[in-house]
C-alpha positions in Angstrom: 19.1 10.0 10.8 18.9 11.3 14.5 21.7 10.9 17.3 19.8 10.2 20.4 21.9 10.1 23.2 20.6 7.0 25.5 20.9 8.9 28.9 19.1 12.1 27.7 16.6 10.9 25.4 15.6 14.5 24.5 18.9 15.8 23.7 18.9 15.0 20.1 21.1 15.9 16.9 20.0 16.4 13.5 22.3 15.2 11.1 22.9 17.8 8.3 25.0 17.4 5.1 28.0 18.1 6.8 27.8 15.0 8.4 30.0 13.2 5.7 30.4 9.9 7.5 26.7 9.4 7.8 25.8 10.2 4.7 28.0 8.2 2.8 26.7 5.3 5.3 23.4 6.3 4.5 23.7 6.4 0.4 25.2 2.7 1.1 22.0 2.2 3.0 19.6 3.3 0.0 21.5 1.5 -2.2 21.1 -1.6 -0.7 17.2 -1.0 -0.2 16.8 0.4 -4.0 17.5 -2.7 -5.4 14.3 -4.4 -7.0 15.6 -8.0 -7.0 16.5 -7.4 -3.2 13.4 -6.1 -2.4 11.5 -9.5 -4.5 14.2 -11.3 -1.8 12.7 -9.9 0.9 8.9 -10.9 -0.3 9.8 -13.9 -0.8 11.4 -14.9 2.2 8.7 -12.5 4.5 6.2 -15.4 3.5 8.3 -18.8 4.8 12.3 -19.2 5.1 14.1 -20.4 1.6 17.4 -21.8 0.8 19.8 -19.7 -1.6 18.8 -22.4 -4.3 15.0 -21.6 -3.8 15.4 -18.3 -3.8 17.8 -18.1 -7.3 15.3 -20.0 -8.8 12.5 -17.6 -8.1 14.1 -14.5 -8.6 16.2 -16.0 -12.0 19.5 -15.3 -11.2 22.5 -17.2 -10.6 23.5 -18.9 -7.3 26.3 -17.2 -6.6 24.5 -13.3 -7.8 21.9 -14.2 -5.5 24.4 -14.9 -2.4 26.0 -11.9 -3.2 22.3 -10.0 -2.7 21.7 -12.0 0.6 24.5 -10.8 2.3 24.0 -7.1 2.1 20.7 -7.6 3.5 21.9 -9.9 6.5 24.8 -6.9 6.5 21.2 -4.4 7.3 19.8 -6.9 9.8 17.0 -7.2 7.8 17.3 -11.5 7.5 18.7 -13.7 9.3 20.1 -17.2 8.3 19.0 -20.6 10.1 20.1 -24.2 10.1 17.6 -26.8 8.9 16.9 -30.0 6.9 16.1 -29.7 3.0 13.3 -30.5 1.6 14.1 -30.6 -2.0 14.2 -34.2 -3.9 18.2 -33.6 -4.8 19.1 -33.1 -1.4 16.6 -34.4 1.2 17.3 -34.8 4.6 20.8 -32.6 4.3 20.9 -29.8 6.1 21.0 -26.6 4.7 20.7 -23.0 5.3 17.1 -21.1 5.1 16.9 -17.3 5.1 14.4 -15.5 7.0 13.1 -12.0 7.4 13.4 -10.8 10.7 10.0 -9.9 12.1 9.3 -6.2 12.2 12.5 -5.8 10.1 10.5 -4.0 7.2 8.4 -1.7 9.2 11.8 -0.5 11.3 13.5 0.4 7.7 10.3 2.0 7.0 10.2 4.3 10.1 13.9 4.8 9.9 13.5 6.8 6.4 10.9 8.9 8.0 12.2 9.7 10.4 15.3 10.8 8.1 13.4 12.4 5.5 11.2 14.2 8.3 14.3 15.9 10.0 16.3 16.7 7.2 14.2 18.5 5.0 15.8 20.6 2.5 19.3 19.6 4.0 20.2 16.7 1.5 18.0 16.9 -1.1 19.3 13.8 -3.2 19.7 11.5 -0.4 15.6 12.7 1.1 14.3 11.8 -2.3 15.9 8.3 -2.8 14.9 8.1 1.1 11.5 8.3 -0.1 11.5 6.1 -2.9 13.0 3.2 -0.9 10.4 3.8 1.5 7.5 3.6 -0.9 9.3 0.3 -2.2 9.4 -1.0 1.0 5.6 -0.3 1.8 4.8 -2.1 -1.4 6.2 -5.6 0.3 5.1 -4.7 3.6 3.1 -7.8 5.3 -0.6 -7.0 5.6 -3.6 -8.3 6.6 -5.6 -6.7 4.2 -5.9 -5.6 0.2 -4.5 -2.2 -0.1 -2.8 0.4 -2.5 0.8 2.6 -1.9 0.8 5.7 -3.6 4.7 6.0 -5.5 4.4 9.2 -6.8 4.0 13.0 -6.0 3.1 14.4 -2.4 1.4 11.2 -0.4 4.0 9.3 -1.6 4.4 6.3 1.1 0.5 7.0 2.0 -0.9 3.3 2.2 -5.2 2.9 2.0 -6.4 -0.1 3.4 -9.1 -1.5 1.5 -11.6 -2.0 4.4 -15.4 -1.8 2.2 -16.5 -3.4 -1.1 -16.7 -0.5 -3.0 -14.3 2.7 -3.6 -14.6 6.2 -5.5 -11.0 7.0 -6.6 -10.8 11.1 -6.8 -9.5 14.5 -6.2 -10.7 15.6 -3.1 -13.0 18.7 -3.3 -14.9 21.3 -1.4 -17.8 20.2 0.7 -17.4 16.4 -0.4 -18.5 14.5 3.1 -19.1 11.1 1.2 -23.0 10.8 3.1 -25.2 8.6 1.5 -22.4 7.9 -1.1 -19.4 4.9 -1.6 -16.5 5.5 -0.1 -13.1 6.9 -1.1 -9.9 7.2 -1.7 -8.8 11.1 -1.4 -6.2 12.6 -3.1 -4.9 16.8 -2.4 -5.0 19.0 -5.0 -1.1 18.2 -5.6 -3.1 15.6 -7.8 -4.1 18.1 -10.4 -4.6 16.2 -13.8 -6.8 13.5 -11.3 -10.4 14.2 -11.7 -12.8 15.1 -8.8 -14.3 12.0 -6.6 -17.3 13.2 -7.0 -17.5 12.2 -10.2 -14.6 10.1 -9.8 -11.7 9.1 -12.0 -11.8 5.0 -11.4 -13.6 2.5 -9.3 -12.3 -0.4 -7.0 -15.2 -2.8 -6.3 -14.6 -6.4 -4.9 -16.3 -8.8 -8.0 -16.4 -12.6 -7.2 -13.7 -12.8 -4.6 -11.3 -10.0 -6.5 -10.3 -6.5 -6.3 -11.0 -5.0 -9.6 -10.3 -1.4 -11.3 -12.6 0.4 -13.6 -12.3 3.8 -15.6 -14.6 6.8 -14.4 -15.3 9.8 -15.9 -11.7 11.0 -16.3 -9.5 12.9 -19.0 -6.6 11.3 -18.0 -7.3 7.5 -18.5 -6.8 4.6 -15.9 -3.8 2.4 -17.2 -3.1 -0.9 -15.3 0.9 -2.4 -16.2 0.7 0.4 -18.6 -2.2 -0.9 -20.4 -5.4 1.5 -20.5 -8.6 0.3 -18.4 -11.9 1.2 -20.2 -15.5 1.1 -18.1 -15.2 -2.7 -17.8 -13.4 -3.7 -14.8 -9.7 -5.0 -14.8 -9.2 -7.8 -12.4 -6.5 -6.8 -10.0 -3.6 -8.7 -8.7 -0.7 -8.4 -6.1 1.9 -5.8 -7.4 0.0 -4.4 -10.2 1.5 -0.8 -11.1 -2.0 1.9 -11.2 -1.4 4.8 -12.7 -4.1 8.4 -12.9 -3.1 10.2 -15.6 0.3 9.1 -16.0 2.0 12.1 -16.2 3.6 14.6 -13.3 0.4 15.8 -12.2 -1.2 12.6 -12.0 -0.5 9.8 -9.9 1.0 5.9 -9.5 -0.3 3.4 -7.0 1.0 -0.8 -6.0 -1.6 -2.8 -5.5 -0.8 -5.0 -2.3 -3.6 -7.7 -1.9 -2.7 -8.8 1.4 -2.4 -12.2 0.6 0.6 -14.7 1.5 1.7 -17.7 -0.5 0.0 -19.6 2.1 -3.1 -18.0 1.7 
């Protein structure tokens, strides 16, 4: 992304698409990141280590495909392998190998393609849009403390909102709107154009008996939830659950992230 030379740690290079060697690294890079099934890898073992068996099991692949996606992330330092005892019936007591994400390891991926994406600009077009995507991807599986939504698409792509209150007006932000005396919300710019106004807003999020649900506003576009359409009655929201405002270019595409581990 940068060259930052350890003895002057102002005197730093941007890397431009002349840089051929870096940017075929950094294609490799994305690739690696892109991957859906990698990225499920790295949810699953984010929450508590897993043996290669464990982990082909939940992702439905075989063994030996899902080795092959373990080692390019221990190739990006992004898990880490540990000896320890098995606690499946077939093999108890043998030891095994668990895989592990190494703490921080998402969040230093994450700042890495913005940091890319923020000095390159126009420079490598292809390479800054797949940046972003992977980086959205990665916010999507990011540990949290908290329920919250990633915007995928247009502008505030990468954006995160923390879902901090019981109640939320989704919208297009507009003139004058200060939210006193009303719910809070979730603001999108007027990139957003087919979203509706918050002030009369395009969907809800209200907590209802323990859960984050999604109901439709006043909008033109529709709501759709996993592609389905959400009418005035609330859809009851769960962790990875694709959002979409008008699902078209001028609309946008949320994750929901509900903050919640396997332990939880």
């Amino acid at each position: 992304m940068i060259h930052v030379n350890p003895d002057k740690p102002d005197d730093r290079t941007i890397l431009t698409s002349s840089d051929q060697e870096f940017i075929s690294e950094l294609s490799e890079y994305l690739d690696v990141l892109a991957s859906p099934i990698r990225l499920q890898i790295l949810s699953y073992v984010g929450t508590r280590p897993r043996t290669v068996r464990q982990i082909s099991h939940e992702i439905k692949t075989s063994y030996e495909n899902t080795k092959k996606h373990l080692n390019k992330l221990l190739s990006l330092g992004l898990i880490q392998k540990e000896i320890g005892v098995s606690d499946e019936p077939a093999n108890q007591g043998q030891p095994v190998f668990y895989y592990i994400l190494i703490p921080d390891a998402l969040k230093h991926a994450a700042n890495n393609l913005t940091i890319f994406t923020s000095v390159t600009g126009s420079n490598i077009p292809d390479l800054s849009e797949r940046a972003i995507q992977v980086k959205t991807g990665l916010h999507s599986i990011l540990p949290s403390s908290g329920p919250g939504l990633v915007i995928t698409s247009g502008s505030q792509t990468g954006d995160v909102f923390e879902l901090t209150e019981n109640v939320y007006r989704i919208g297009r932000v507009e003139e004058g709107w200060d939210g006193i005396s009303l719910e809070p919300a979730i603001l999108l710019n007027d990139g957003y154009r087919s979203v509706s106004r918050v002030s009369r807003p395009h969907a809800w999020l209200r907590i209802q008996s323990g859960f984050w649900t999604i109901s439709e506003g006043n909008s033109k576009g529709g709501t759709y939830v996993n592609g389905k359409p959400v009418s005035h009655d609330p859809v009851v929201l769960t962790d990875g659950d694709h959002i979409e405002l008008s699902p078209e270019s001028l609309g946008v595409a949320f994750i929901f992230r509900s903050g919640k581990t396997d332990n939880s």
